[in-house]
C-alpha positions in Angstrom: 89.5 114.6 99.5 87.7 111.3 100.0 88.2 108.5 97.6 84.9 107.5 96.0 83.8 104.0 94.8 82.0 104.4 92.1 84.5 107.2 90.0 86.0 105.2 86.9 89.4 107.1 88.6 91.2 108.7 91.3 94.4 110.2 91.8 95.2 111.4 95.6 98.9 113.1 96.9 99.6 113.9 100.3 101.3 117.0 98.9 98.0 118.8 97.9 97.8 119.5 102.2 99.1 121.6 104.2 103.0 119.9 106.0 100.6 119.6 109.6 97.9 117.9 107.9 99.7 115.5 105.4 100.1 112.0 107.4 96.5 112.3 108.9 95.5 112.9 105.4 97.5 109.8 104.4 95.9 107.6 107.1 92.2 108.8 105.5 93.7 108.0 101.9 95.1 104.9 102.8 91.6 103.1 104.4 89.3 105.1 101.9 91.2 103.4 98.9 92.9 99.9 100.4 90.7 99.2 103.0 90.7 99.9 106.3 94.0 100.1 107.9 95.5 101.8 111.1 98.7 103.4 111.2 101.0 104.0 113.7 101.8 107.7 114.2 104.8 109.4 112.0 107.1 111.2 114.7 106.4 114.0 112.0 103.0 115.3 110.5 105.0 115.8 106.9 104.5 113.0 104.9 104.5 112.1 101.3 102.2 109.1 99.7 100.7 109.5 96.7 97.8 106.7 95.5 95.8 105.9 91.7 93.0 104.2 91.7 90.8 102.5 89.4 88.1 100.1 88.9 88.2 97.9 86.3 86.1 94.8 85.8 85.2 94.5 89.3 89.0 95.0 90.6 90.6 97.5 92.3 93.7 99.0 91.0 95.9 101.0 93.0 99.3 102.0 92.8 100.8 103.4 95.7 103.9 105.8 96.0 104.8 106.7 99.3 107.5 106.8 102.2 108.1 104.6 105.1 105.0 104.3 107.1 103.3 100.9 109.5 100.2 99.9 110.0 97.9 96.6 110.6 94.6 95.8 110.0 93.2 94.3 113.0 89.9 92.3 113.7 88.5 95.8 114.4 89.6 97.1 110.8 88.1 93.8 108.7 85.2 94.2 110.6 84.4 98.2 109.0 85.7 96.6 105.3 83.3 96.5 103.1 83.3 92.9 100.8 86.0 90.1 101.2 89.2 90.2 98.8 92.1 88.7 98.0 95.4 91.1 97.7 97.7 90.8 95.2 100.6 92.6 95.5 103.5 93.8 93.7 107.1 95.8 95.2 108.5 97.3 92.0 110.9 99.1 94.3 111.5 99.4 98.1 111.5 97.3 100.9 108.5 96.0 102.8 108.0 93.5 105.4 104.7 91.7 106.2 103.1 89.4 109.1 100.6 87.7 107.6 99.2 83.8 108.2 101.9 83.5 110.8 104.3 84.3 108.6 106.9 86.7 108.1 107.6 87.9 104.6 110.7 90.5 103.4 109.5 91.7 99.6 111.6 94.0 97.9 111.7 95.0 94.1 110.3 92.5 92.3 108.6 90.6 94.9 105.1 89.8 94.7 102.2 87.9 97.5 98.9 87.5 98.1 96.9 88.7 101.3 93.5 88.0 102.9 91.5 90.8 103.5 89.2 88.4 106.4 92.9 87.8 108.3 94.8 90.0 110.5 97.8 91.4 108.7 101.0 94.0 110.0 102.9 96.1 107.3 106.4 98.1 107.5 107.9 99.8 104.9 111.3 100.2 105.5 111.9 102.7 102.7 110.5 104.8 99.8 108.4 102.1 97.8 106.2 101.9 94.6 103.7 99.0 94.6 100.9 97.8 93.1 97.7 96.0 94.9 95.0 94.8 92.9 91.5 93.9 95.7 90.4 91.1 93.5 86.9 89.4 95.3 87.6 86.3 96.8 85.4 84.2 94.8 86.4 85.5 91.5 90.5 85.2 92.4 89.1 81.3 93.8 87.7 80.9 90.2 90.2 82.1 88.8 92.8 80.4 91.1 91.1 77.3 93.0 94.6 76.6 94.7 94.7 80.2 96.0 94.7 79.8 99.7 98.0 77.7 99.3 99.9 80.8 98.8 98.8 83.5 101.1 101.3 85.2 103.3 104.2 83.6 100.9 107.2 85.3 98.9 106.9 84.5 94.9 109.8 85.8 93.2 109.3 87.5 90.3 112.5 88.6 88.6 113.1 85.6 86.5 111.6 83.9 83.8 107.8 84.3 83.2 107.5 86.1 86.1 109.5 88.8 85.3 106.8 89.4 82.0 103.9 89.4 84.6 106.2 92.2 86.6 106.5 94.3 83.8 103.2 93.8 83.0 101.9 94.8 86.3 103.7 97.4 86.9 103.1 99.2 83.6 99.4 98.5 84.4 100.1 100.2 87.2 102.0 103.3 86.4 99.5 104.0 83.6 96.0 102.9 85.5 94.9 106.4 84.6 95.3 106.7 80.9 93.6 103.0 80.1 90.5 103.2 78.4 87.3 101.3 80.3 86.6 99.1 76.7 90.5 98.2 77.0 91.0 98.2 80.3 88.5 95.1 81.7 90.8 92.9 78.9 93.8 94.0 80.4 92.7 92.8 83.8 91.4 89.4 82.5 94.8 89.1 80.6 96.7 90.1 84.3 94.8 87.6 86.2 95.3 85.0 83.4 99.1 85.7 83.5 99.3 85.8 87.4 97.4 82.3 87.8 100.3 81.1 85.2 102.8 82.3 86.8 101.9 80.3 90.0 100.6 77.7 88.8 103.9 77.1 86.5 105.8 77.3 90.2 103.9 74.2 91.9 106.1 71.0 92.3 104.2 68.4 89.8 105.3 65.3 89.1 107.8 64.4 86.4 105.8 63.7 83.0 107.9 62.5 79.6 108.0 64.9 76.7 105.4 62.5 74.6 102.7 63.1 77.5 103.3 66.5 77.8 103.0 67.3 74.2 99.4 65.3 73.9 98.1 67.0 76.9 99.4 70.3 75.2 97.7 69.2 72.5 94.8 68.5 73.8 94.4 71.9 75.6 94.8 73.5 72.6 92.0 71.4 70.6 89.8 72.2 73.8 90.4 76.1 74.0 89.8 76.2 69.9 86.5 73.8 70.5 84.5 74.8 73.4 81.4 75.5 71.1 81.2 72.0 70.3 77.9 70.6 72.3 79.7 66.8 72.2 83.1 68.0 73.5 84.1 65.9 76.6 86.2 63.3 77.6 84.8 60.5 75.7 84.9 62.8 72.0 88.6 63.8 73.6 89.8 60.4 73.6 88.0 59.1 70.2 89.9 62.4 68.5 93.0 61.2 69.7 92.6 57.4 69.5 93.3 56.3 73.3 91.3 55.6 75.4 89.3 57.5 78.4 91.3 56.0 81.7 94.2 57.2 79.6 93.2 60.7 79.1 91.9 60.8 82.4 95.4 59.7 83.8 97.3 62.9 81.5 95.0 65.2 83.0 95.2 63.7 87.3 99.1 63.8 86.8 98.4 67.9 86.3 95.6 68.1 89.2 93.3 68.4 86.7 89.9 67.0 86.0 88.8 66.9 82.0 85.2 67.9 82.5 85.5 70.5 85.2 88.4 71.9 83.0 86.3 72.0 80.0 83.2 73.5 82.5 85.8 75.9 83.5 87.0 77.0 79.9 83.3 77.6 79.0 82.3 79.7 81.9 85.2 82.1 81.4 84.1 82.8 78.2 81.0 83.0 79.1 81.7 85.7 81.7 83.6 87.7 79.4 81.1 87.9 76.7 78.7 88.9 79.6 80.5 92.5 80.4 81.1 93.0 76.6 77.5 92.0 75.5 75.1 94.3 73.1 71.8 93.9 74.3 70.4 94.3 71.5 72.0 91.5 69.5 72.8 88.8 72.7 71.1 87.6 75.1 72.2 85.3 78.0 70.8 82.3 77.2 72.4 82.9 73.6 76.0 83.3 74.7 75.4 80.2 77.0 74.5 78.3 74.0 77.3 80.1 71.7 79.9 78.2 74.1 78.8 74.3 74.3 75.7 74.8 77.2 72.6 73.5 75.8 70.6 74.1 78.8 69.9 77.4 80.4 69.0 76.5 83.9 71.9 74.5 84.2 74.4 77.0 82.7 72.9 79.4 85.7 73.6 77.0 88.4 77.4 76.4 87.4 77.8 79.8 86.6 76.2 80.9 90.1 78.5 77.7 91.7 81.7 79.5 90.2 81.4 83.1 90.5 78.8 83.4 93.6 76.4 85.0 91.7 73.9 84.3 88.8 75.2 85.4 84.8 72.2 88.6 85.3 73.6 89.2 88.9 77.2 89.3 87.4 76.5 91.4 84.9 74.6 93.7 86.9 77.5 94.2 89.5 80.3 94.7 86.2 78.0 97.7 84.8 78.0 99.6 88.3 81.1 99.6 89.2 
């Protein structure tokens, strides 16, 4: 059995062949559902892996079960991959260890990292492990995540605090990939990334800020989120709401990395691309939902939503409804 693309799911376990035929098998299921990887040889042809997989939203979601196996992926092995992703993984039990970015990373339950898909990477699993990958494209997760490349090939904990929610939550996701409805199931993957990107984002050192700044730029986020449809909405409306003035606003939102307009820009165009996969096209259209969220002009909603996500709103919607 061959894993194919374009099935809503797949569920594949090496104990379905023959004990002489069950690592070979594994090797096939491995490349056919994570890319292409090459595996050392098992001393014996018995082996048992078993992989789900599901695409949801235009991410991969696999959950892998399996025993102690290595493997790489070479420049030989990127070159036959199909697309350029980001991996984000999750170790919900077992013991891996992976050289990635010149580094050398131990993860064990409750570990999580993100891999390149373009780089050279070497796996070993040291033990029976559960994990779960999802093969998010590299300029939605760079959307999503503009800071990304700062934490490939790195250890995040995520046993404590808010992390330990997004475990749970990814592992559940993972566990029970199979039984999500499609309607549900692109939501849950927007609420993953969303909760991931939170998660990291939450561990970068930032500069001290006192309680009365943090609780007007709070404050501020939240009249932003609940306002996007308003066409005046920018820095100048932000700062005449609040009675300050505009260098001031724009100094709350540099000490968080942040620009105010490219945040607001941002806010928009992920709304935008979520009405997109949900849209009845009979009732919206486009240039409607670009308007529903603050855009006033069409051809420039296009060329910030291409600048974002790689692709034009009809393009993105086009990819969604075939995968």
């Amino acid at each position: 059995m061959r894993f194919e693309s374009k099935e809503l799911w797949q569920e594949w376990n090496s104990l379905e062949y023959s004990p002489k035929d069950q690592f070979e098998a594994w090797r096939s299921a491995l490349s056919d559902s994570h890319l292409r990887w090459s595996l050392d040889k098992s001393s014996s042809s018995q082996y048992y892996g078993k992989i789900k997989m599901r695409h949801l939203g235009g991410i991969r979601l696999l959950y892998c079960d399996c025993e102690p196996c290595y493997g790489r992926r070479t420049a030989s092995e990127v070159h036959q991959s199909d697309g350029e992703y980001y991996g984000l993984l999750y170790i919900y039990d077992g013991k891996e260890v992976v050289f990635h970015e010149g580094q050398s990373v131990e993860l064990k339950k409750d570990s999580f990292m993100i891999w390149d898909s373009t780089k050279a990477i070497d796996f070993k699993l040291f033990s029976d492990t559960k994990k779960v990958t999802l093969l998010v494209p590299q300029d939605r997760m760079r959307a999503q995540l503009p800071q990304v490349d700062d934490y490939i090939g790195k250890h995040i904990d995520f046993s404590k605090g808010l992390n330990a929610v997004a475990a749970s939550h990814i592992a559940a996701l993972g566990s029970e990939v199979n039984a999500i409805d499609k309607s549900i199931g692109n939501s849950a993957i927007d609420l993953t990334l969303e909760l991931i990107t939170t998660c990291l984002q939450a561990g970068r050192n930032t500069k001290p800020i006192s309680k009365a700044r943090q609780d007007l730029f709070d404050t501020v986020m939240d009249f932003i989120q609940n306002n996007l449809d308003h066409p005046e909405l920018g820095p100048g409306f932000l700062a005449n709401t609040y009675h300050i003035s505009t260098r001031y606003l724009h100094l709350l939102f540099a000490e968080k990395g942040l620009s105010v307009s490219h945040c607001i820009l941002d806010k928009r165009l992920e709304q935008c691309r979520r009405q997109l996969v949900h849209m009845n096209p009979y009732k919206d259209s486009i240039t409607r939902i670009a308007f529903q969220w603050g855009f006033n002009d069409s051809s420039h909603f296009s060329r910030v939503f291409k600048k974002k996500y790689g692709v034009s709103p009809s393009e993105y919607q086009s990819r969604y409804f075939t995968n």
